[in-house]
C-alpha positions as CSV (number, residue, x, y, z in Angstrom):
1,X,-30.7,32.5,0.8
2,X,-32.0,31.0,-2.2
3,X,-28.6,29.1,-2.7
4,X,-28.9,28.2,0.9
5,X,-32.0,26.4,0.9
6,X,-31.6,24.6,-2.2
7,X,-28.1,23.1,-0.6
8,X,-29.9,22.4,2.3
9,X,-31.0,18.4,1.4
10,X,-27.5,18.2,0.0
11,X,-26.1,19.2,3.6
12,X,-28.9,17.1,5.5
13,X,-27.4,13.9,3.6
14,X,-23.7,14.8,4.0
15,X,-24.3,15.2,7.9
16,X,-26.3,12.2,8.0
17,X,-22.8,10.4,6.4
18,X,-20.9,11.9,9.0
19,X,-23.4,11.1,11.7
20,X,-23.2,7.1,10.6
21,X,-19.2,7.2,10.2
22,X,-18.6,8.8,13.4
23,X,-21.4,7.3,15.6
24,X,-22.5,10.8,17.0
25,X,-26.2,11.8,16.0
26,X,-26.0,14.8,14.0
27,X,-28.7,17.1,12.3
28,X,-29.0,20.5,10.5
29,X,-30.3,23.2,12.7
30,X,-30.8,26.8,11.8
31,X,-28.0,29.1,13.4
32,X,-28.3,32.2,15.6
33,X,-28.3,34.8,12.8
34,X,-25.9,37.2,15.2
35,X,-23.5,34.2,15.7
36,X,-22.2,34.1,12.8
37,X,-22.4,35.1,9.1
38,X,-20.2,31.9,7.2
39,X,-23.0,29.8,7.1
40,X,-27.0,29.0,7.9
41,X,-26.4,26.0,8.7
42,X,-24.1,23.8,11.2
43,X,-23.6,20.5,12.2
44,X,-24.6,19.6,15.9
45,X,-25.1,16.8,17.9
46,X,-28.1,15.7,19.9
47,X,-27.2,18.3,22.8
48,X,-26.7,21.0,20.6
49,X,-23.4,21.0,20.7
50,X,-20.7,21.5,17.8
51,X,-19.8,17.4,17.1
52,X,-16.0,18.1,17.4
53,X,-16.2,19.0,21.4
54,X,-17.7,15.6,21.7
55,X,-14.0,14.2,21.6
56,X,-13.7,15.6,25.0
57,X,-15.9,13.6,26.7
58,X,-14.1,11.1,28.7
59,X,-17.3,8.7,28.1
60,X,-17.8,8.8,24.5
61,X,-16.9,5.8,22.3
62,X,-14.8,4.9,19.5
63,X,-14.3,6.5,16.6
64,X,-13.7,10.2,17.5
65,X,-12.5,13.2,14.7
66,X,-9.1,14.1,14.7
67,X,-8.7,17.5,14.4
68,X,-5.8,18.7,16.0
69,X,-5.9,22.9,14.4
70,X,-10.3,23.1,15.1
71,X,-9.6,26.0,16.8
72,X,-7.2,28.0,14.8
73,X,-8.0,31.3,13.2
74,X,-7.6,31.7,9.5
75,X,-4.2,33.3,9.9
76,X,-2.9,30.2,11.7
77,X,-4.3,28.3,9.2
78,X,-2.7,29.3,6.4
79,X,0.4,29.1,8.2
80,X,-0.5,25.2,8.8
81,X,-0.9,25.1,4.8
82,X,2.0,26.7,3.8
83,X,4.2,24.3,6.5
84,X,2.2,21.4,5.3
85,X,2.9,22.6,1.5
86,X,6.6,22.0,2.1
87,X,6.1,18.7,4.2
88,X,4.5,17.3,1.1
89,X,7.5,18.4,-1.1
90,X,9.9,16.4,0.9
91,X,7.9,13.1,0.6
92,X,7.1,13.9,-3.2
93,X,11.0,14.1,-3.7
94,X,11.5,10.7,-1.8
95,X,8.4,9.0,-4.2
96,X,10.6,10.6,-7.1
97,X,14.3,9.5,-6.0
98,X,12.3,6.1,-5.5
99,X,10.5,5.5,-8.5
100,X,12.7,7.5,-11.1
101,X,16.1,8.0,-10.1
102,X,16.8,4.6,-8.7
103,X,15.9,2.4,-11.9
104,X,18.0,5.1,-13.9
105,X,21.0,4.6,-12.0
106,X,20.8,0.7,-12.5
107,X,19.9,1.7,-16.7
108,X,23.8,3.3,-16.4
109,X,25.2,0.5,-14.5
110,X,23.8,-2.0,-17.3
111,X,25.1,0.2,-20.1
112,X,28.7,0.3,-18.8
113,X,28.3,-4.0,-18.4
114,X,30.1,-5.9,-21.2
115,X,27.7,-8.4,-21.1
116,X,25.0,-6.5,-20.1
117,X,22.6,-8.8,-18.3
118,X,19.2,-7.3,-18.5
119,X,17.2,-9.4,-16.0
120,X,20.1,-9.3,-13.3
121,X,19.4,-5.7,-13.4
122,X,16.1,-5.2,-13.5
123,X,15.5,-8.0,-10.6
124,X,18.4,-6.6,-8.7
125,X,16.8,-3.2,-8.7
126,X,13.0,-4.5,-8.1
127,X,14.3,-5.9,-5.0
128,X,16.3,-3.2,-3.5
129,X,13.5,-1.2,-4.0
130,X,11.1,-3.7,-1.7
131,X,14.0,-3.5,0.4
132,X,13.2,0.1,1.4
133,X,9.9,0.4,1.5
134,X,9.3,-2.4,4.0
135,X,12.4,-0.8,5.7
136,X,10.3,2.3,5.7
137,X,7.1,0.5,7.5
138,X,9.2,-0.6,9.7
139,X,11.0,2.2,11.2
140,X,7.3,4.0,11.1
141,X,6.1,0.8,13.1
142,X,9.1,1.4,15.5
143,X,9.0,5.0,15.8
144,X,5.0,4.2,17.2
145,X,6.0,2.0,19.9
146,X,9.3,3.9,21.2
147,X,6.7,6.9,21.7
148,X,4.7,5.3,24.2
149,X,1.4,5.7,22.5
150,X,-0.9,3.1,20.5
151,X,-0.5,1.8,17.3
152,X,-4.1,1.7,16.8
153,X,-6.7,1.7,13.6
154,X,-7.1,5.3,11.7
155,X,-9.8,5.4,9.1
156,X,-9.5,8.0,6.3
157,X,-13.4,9.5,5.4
158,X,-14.0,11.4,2.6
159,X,-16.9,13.6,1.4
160,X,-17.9,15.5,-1.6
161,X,-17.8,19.5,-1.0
162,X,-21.1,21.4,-1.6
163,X,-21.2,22.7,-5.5
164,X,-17.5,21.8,-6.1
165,X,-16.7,19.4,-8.8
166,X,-17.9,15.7,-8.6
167,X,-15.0,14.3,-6.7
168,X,-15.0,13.2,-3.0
169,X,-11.5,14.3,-0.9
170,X,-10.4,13.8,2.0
171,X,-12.6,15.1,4.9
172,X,-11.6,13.8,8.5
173,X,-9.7,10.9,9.7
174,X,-11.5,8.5,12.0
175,X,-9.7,8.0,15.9
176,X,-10.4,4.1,16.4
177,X,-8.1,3.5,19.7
178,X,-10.3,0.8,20.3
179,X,-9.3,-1.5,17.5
180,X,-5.8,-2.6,16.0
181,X,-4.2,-2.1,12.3
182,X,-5.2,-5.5,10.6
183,X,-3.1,-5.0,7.5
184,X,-0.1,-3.8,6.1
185,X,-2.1,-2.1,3.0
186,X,-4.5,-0.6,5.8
187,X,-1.8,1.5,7.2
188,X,-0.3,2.6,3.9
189,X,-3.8,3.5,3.2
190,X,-4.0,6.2,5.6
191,X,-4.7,9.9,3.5
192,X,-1.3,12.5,4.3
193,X,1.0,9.6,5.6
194,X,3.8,9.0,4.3
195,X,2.9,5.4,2.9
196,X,0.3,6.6,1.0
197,X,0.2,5.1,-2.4
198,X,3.6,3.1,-1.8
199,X,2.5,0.3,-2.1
200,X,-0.1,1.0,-4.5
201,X,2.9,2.5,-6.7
202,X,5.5,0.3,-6.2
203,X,2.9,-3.1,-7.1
204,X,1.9,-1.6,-10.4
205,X,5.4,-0.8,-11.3
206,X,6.8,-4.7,-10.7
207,X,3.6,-5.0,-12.7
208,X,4.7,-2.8,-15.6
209,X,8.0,-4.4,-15.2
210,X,7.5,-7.5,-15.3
211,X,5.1,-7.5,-18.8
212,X,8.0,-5.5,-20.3
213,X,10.5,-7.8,-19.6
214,X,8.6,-10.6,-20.9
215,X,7.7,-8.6,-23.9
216,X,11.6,-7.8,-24.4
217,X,12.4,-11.7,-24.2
218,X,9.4,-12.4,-26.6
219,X,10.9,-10.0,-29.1
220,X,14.7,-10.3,-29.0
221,X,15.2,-14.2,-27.7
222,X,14.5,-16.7,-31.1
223,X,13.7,-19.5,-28.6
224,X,11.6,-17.6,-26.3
225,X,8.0,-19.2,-25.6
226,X,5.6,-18.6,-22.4
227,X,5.5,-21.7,-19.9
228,X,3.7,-22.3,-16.5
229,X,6.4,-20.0,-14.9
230,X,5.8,-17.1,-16.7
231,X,2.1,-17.4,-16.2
232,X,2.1,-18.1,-12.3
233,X,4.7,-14.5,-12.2
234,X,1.6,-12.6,-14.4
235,X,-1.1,-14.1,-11.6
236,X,1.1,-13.7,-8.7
237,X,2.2,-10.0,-9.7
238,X,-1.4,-9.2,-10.8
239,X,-2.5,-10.1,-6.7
240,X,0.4,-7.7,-5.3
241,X,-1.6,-5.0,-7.7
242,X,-4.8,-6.0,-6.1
243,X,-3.2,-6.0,-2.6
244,X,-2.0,-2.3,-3.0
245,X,-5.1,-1.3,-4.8
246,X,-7.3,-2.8,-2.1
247,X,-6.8,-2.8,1.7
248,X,-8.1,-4.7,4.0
249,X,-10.6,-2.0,4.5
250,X,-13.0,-2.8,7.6
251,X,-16.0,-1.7,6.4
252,X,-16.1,-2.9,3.1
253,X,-16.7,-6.1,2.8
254,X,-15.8,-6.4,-1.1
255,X,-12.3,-4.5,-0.8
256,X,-11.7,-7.2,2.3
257,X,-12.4,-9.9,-0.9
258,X,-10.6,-8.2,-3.4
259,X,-7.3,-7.9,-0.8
260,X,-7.8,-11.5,0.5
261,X,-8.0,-12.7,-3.4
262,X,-5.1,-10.8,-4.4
263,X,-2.8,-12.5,-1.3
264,X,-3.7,-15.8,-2.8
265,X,-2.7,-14.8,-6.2
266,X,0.3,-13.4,-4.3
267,X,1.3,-17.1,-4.0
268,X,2.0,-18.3,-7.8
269,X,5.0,-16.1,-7.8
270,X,6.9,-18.3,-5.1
271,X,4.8,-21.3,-7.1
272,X,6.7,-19.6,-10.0
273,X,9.7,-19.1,-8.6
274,X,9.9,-23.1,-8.0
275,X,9.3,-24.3,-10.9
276,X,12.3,-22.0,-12.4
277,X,14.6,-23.7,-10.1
278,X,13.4,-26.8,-10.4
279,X,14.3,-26.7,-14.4
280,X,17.9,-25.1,-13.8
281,X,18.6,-27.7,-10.6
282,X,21.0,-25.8,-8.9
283,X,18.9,-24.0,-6.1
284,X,16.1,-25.7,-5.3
285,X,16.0,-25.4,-1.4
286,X,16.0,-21.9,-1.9
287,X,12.2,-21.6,-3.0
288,X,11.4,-24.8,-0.6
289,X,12.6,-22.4,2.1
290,X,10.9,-19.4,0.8
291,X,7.8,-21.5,0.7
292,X,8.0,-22.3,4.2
293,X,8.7,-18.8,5.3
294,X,5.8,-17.4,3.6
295,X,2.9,-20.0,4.5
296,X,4.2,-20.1,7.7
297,X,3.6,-16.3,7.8
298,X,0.1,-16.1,6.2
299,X,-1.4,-18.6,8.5
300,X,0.3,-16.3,11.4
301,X,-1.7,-13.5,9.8
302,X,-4.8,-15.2,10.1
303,X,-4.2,-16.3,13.2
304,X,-3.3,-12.9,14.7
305,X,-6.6,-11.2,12.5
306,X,-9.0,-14.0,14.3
307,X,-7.3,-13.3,17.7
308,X,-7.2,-9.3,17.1
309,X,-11.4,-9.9,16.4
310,X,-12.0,-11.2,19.2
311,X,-9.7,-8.9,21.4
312,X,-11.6,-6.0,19.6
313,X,-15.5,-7.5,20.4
314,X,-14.7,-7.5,23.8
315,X,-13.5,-3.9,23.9
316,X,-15.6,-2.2,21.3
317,X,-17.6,-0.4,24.0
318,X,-15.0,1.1,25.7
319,X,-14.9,4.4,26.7
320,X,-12.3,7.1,25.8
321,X,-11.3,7.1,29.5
322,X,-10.5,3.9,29.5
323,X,-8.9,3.3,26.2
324,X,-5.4,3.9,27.6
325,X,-5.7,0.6,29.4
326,X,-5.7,-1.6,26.5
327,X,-2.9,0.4,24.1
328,X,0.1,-2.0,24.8
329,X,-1.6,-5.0,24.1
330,X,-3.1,-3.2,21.4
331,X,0.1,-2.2,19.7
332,X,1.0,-5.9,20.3
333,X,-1.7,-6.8,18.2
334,X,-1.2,-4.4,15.6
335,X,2.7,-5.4,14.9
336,X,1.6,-9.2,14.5
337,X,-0.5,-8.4,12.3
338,X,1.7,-6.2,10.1
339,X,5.1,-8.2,10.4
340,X,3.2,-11.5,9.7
341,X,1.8,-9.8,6.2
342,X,4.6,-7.9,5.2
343,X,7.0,-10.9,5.7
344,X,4.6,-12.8,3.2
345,X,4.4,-10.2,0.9
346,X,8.0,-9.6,0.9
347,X,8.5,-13.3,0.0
348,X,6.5,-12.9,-2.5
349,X,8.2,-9.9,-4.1
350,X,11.5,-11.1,-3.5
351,X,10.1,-14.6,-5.6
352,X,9.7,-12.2,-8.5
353,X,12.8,-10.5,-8.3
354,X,15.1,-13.5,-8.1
355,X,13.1,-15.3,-10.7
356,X,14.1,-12.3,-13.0
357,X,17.2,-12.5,-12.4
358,X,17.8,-16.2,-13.2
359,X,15.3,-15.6,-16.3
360,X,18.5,-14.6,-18.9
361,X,19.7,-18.4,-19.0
362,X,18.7,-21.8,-21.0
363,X,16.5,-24.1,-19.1
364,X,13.4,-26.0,-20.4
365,X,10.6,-23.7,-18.2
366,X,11.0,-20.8,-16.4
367,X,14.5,-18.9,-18.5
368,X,14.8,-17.1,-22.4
369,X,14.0,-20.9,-23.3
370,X,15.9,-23.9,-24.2
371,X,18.7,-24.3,-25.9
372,X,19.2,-25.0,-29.2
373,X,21.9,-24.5,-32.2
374,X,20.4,-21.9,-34.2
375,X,19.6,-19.9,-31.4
376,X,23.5,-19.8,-30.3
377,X,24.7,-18.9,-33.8
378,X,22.2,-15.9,-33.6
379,X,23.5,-15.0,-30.2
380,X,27.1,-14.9,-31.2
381,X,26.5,-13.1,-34.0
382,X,24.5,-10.7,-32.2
383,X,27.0,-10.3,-29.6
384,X,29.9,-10.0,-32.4
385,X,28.1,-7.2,-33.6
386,X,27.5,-5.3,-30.8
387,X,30.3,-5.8,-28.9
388,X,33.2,-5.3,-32.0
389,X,33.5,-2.7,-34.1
390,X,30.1,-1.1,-33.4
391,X,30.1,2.9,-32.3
392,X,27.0,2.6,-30.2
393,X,27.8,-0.2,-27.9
394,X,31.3,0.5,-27.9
């Protein structure tokens, strides 16, 4: 009891947080001491009600709590845990064959290469792995509207659990069928999906990548030197890391400046990109046309988030009865959004990738650096060595 009432302000604040995210007026009132004997305290709304029956009132408003297994006993529970357990195998295995197995595979293939030409690699296997994960969204995205239903805006709350450690986790996810995903980031955001951290993972990898393959250049290339190429690739790399870090989170105003800063650092690494080609002179349309692609596609995005604003202030009131009305030009809404971002992010990506792999050549800005006679007697040399009569290389 003692325990109880010294929890109690902790429990008054938590429901008032709950109360504010879920727009239901909720207070701590004493329970029925017969009812039941888990707790002295419960969360109810204004009726006295329990606040999770409130998603079955066909006049509430948006958000509601979804909470598909509320009324499972323990048994079933654990059951849901132990199916779940094994659900979250499966996608750990994909983030590993992902992450680990696939850059091993291209380590192999460069090791068996007689020339062995690093930054053809390494960009090749950057991009392949873009490849599937906006693959990935995208057969999510279509698996939502061949269903029927909405591809509307899910919030992930968290809270802190009474005397547990200092950490917040994962407490409810917030219904808003009322309002449309605004970002790509915003749905990999989404706690338990399969996104989750994708994005975040696969930006700070191209990241890591990236500063080690300068570093390998800087260390192993006699004419090496850092030009406005390799400086727009750090920015540009550094805002995919901020777009994955931060979504466009709706409620925050400084993670909506923090993902809206990173998109235009996203931009120096088709600047980049350009400026590369322009110094070899063999491809230059190819970054003119990227160019076009991508800031074609970003003032889409804007576009589609100003008209998506507006759509959602004039339905924000709507009731849950109603909702079903606006899903299809919801969902509409929602895939404009997330097809105009992801095709400017994947140009952006695939800017990096292709600028590594034209990096291993001599050209004034934007390669290993230019060309001079010294460096080409230390090349052959080096290449004498390691392709002749060494035992290592073979």
């Amino acid at each position: 009891q003692q325990s109880t009432e010294k929890n109690k302000p902790q429990q008054e604040r938590l429901f008032q947080s709950m109360s504010q995210a879920t727009g239901t007026e909720l207070q701590v009132t004493e329970a029925v001491p017969s009812a039941s004997p888990q707790s002295a305290h419960v969360a109810t709304d204004s009726k006295g009600m329990i606040a999770p029956d409130l998603n079955d009132d066909p006049a509430r408003e948006f958000p509601i709590l979804f909470q598909p297994h509320i009324e499972m006993d323990p048994a079933d529970l654990h059951a849901m845990a132990k199916k779940n357990a094994r659900e979250n195998f499966t996608i750990r295995l994909q983030r590993c064959m992902f992450v680990i197995f696939l850059p091993t595979i291209f380590l192999f293939v460069l090791g068996n290469l007689k020339d062995r030409p690093l930054s053809k690699v390494v960009g090749s296997s950057l991009l392949i792995m873009y490849v599937i994960y906006f693959s990935t969204i995208f057969r999510l995205f279509c698996s939502g509207a061949r269903n029927g239903g909405g591809l509307y805006r899910i919030y992930s709350a968290s809270a802190t659990p009474l005397n547990w450690a200092k950490m917040s986790v994962s407490s409810h996810q917030l219904l808003y069928k009322n309002q449309a995903i605004q970002s790509i980031s915003e749905f990999s955001a989404i706690d338990g999906a399969v996104p989750n951290i994708m994005l975040a993972t696969l930006s700070s990898f191209t990241w890591c990548t990236l500063v080690m393959h300068l570093a390998a250049y800087s260390a192993w290339t006699c004419n090496f030197r850092y030009d406005a190429s390799d400086y727009c690739q750090l920015v540009g790399v550094a805002g995919l890391v901020l777009i994955g870090m931060f979504e466009l989170d709706p409620f925050n105003e400084w993670m909506k400046r923090f993902h809206y800063t990173g998109a235009a650092m996203g931009t120096c690494t088709i600047i980049g990109y350009f400026i590369q080609q322009v110094s070899i002179g063999t491809k230059i349309w190819l970054p003119v046309l990227i160019s076009v692609i991508a800031l074609s596609a970003f003032i889409a995005w804007q576009v589609f988030n100003k008209m998506t604003d507006n759509f959602e202030e004039q339905h924000k009131n709507i009731a849950l009865a109603d909702v079903e009305q606006i899903q299809g030009e919801l969902s509409r809404f929602t895939i404009k959004n997330v097809l105009s971002e992801a095709i400017f992010l994947f140009c952006g990506a695939m800017c990096t990738c292709l600028w590594i792999i034209e990096y291993d050549q001599n050209c004034s800005v934007g390669c290993r650096g230019p060309q001079t006679e010294t460096c080409d007697n230390c090349v052959a040399a080096w290449n004498e060595y390691c392709v002749g009569d060494n035992p290592f290389w073979g």
